[in-house]
C-alpha positions as CSV (number, residue, x, y, z in Angstrom):
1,X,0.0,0.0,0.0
2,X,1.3,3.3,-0.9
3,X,1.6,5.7,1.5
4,X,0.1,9.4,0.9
5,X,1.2,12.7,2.8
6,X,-0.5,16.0,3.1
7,X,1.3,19.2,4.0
8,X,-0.5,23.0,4.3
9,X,-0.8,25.0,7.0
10,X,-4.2,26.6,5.9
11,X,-6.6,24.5,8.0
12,X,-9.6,24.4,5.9
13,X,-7.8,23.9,2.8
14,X,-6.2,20.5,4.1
15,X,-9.2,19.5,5.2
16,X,-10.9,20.4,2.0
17,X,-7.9,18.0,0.1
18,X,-7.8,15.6,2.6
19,X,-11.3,14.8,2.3
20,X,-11.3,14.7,-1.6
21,X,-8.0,12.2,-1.2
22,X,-10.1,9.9,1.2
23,X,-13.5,10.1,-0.6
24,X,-11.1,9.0,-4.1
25,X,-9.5,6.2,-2.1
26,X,-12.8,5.0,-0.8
27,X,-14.8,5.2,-4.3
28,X,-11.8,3.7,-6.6
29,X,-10.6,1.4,-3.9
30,X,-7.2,2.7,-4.6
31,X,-4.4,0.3,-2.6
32,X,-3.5,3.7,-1.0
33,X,-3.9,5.2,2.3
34,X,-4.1,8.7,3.9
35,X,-0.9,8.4,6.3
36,X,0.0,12.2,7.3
37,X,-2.0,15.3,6.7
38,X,-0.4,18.4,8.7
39,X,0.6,22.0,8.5
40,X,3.9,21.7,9.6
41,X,6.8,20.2,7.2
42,X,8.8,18.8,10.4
43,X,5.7,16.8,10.9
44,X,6.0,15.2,7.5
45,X,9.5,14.3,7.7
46,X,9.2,12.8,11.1
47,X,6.4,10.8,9.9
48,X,8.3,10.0,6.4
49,X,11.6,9.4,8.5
50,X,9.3,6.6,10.4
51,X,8.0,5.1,7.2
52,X,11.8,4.3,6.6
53,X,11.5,6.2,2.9
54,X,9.3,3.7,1.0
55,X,8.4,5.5,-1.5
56,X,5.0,7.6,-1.1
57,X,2.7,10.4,-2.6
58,X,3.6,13.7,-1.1
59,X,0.3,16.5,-1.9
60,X,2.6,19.8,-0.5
61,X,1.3,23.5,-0.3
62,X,4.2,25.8,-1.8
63,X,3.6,28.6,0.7
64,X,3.8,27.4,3.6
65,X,4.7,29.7,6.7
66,X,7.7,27.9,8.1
67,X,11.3,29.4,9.2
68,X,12.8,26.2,7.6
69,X,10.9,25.1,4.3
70,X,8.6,26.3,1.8
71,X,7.1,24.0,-0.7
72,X,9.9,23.8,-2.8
73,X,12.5,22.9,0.2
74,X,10.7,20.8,1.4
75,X,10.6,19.0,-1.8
76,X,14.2,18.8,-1.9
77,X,14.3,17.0,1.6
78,X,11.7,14.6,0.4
79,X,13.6,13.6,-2.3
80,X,16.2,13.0,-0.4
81,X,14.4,10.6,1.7
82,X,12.7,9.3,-0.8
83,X,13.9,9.9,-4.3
84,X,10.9,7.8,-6.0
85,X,8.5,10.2,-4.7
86,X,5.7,11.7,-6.6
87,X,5.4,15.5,-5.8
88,X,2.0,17.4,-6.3
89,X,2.5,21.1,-5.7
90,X,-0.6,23.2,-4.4
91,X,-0.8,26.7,-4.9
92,X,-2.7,29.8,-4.8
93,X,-1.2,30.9,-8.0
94,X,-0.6,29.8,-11.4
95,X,2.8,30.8,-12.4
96,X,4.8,28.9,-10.2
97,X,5.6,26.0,-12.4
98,X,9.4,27.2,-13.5
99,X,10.7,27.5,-10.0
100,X,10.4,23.3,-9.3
101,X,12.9,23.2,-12.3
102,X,15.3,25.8,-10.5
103,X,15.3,23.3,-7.4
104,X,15.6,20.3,-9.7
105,X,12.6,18.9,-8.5
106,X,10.4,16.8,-10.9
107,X,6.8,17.6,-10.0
108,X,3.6,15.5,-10.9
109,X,1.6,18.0,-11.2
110,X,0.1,21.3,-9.7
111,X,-2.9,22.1,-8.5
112,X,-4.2,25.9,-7.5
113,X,-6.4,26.0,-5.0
114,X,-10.0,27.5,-5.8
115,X,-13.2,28.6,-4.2
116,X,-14.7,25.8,-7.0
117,X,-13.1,22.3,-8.7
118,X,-10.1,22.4,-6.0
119,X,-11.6,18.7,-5.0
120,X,-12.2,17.6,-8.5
121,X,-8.5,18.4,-9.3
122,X,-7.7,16.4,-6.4
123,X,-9.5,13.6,-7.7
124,X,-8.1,13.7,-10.8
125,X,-4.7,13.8,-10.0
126,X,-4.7,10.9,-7.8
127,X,-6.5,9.1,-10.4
128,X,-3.7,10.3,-13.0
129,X,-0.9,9.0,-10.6
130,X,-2.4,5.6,-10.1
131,X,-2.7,5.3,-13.9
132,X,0.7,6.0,-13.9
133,X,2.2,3.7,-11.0
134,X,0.4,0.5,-13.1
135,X,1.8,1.5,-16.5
136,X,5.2,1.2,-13.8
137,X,4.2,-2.9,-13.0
138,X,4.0,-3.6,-16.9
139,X,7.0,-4.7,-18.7
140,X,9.9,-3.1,-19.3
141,X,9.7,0.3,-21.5
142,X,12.8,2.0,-23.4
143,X,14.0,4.7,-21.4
144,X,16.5,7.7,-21.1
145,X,18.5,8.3,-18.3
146,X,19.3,11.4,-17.4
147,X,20.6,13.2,-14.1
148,X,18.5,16.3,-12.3
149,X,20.4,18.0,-9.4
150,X,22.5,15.0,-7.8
151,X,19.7,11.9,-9.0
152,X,19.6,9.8,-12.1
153,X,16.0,9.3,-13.4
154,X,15.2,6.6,-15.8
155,X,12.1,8.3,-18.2
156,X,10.1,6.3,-20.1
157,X,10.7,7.0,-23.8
158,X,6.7,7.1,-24.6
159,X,5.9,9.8,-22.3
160,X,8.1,12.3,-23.4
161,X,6.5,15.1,-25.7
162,X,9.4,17.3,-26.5
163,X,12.7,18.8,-25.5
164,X,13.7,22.5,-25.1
165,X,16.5,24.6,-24.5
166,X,16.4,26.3,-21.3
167,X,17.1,29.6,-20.3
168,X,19.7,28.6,-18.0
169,X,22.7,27.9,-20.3
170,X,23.7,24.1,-21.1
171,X,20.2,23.5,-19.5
172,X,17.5,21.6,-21.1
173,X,13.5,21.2,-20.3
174,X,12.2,18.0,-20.8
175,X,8.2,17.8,-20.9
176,X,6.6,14.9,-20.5
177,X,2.8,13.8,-20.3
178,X,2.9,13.9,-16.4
179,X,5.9,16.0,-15.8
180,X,8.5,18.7,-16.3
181,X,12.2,18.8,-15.4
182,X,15.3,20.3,-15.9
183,X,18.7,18.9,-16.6
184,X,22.4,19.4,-17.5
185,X,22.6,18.7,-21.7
186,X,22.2,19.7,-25.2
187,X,19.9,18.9,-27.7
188,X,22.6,18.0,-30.7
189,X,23.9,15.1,-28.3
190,X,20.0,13.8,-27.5
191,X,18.9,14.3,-31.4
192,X,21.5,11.9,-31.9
193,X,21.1,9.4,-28.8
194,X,17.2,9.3,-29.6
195,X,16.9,8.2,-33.5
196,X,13.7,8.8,-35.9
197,X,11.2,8.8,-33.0
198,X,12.2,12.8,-32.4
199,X,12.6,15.2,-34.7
200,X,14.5,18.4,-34.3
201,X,12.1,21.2,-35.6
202,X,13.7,23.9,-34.7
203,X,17.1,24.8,-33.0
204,X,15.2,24.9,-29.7
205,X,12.7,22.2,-29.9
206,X,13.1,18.5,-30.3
207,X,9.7,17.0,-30.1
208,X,8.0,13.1,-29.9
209,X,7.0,12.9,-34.2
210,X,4.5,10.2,-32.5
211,X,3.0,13.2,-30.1
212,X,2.8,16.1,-32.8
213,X,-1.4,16.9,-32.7
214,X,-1.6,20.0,-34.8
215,X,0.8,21.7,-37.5
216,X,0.4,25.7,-38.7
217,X,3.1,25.4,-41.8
218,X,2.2,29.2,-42.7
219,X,3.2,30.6,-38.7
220,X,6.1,28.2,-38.1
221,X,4.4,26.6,-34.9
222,X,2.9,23.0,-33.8
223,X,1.7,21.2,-30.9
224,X,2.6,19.0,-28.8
225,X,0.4,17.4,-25.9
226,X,-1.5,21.0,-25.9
227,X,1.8,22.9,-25.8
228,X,3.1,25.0,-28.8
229,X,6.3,24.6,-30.2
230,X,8.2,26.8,-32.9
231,X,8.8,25.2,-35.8
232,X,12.0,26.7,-38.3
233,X,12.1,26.6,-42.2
234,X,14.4,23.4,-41.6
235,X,12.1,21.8,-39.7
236,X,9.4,22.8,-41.9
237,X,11.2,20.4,-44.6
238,X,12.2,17.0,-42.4
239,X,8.0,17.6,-41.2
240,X,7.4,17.6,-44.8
241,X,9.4,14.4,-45.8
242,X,7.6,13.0,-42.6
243,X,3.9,13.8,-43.9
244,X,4.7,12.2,-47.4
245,X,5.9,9.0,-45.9
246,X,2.8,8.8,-44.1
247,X,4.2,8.3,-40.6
248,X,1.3,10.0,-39.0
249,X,-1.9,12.0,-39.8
250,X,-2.2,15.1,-37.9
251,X,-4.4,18.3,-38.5
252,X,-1.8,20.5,-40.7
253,X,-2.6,23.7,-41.9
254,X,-0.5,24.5,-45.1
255,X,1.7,27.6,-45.7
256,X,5.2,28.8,-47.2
C-alpha cells in the first residue's frame, strides 16, 4: 500500500484535500492510504523518517509559513528521503511552475487551489498517478536516463513530448505527459542518442513525431500534448518528408 502525505498550514484547505484524497480512495478502492495530513513540514518528515523512505505520494502547499521550508524545500528533503517520490505542488497561484525546475525537482503536477473544482482536481490527480504507477508494473519500456540535481532518473521514452532549451545555459527542459524537469545537456547530443522517434524542428525544440497533434506550416508553430512549439524553415522540410511517408496524420494547416 502506498503511503500518501499532506502538508499546508491553511486549515480548511487541508481539510478540504484531505477529504477529496479519502473520498477517491474509498470510491476507486485505490491500494493507497491517507498516512500524514499536517501543516507543519517537520511533521511530514518525522512521519516520512518513520515510514523508513518507501516511497510515497507527497500532496505539499508551496507557501507554507515555516522558518525552515517552503514547498519547494521541502521537496528537496523529500527527495532525499525518498527519491521515487511523486510530488503534487498546491498553490494559490498559477505561475509557479518554472521555479520546481530551479530546485531540480520533478513535479507530478500542480494544482491551485480554488473557491470551485479544487476537490475535482484532487481527484483527478490521484486518479492520473495511479494510472501511472500500473503502467510502472507492466514490462519493461525504453527509457532515457538522465541526471536532475545529484539523482539519475530513468524516463520512459513514450511519455516524453518534447525537449527544449532552457534559459539557463547548457540546461534543457524535458516535458513529458505527467511532468517537467530540468537537466544538464544539449539537444545536438540527444537528437543523436534518440533516432527517428524525435525530430529536431527547430534549433530549440526536439519533439515526440508520434505526439505532434496539430501543424500551422504558414506561422512556423505545432503542438505538442496541448503545448506550442516553434517550428523553423528546416524543420518545416524533415515535417514535410515525414507527412509524405505517411508516418502519421495530424491536422496541418499549409503555408510557405
Amino acid at each position: 500500500m502506498i503511503g500518501i502525505y499532506l502538508c499546508d498550514d491553511e486549515p480548511a484547505a487541508r481539510q478540504r484535500i484531505q477529504a477529496a484524497l479519502e473520498q477517491e480512495i474509498l470510491v476507486e478502492n485505490l491500494d493507497m492510504e491517507l498516512v500524514c495530513s499536517v501543516g507543519q513540514p517537520q511533521s511530514l518528515l518525522a512521519a516520512l523518517e518513520e515510514a523508513g523512505g518507501r516511497r510515497g505520494i507527497y500532496f505539499l502547499d508551496v507557501e507554507l509559513k515555516d522558518e525552515a521550508y517552503d514547498g519547494f524545500l521541502l521537496g528537496q528533503e523529500i527527495r532525499r528521503l525518498d527519491p521515487h517520490a511523486v510530488l503534487v505542488y498546491i498553490t494559490g497561484y498559477g505561475d509557479l511552475v518554472y521555479r520546481t525546475f530551479q530546485y531540480h525537482l520533478e513535479a507530478f503536477d500542480y494544482i491551485v487551489k480554488e473557491p470551485e473544482g479544487l476537490e475535482q482536481s484532487v481527484a483527478a490527480c490521484l486518479r492520473a498517478i495511479q494510472a501511472r504507477l500500473k503502467a510502472e508494473y507492466r514490462a519493461p519500456r525504453a527509457v532515457l536516463t538522465l541526471r536532475t540535481g545529484d539523482l539519475v532518473r530513468n524516463v520512459p521514452l513514450e511519455d516524453i513530448l518534447f525537449f527544449e532549451t532552457a534559459p539557463v545555459s547548457h540546461h534543457i527542459l524535458l516535458h513529458t505527459l505527467h511532468s517537467r524537469m530540468d537537466f544538464l545537456g544539449d539537444l545536438n547530443t540527444l537528437e543523436k542518442q534518440l533516432g527517428e522517434r524525435f525530430l529536431r524542428i527547430h534549433r530549440a525544440y526536439l519533439v515526440a513525431v508520434g505526439k505532434i497533434e496539430r501543424v500551422d506550416l504558414r506561422q512556423g508553430k505545432l503542438w505538442v500534448g496541448g503545448q506550442e512549439c516553434l517550428l523553423s524553415r528546416r524543420g518545416k522540410g524533415l515535417l514535410r518528408k515525414i507527412m509524405e511517408r505517411g508516418s502519421f496524420a495530424r491536422t496541418i494547416q499549409e503555408g510557405s
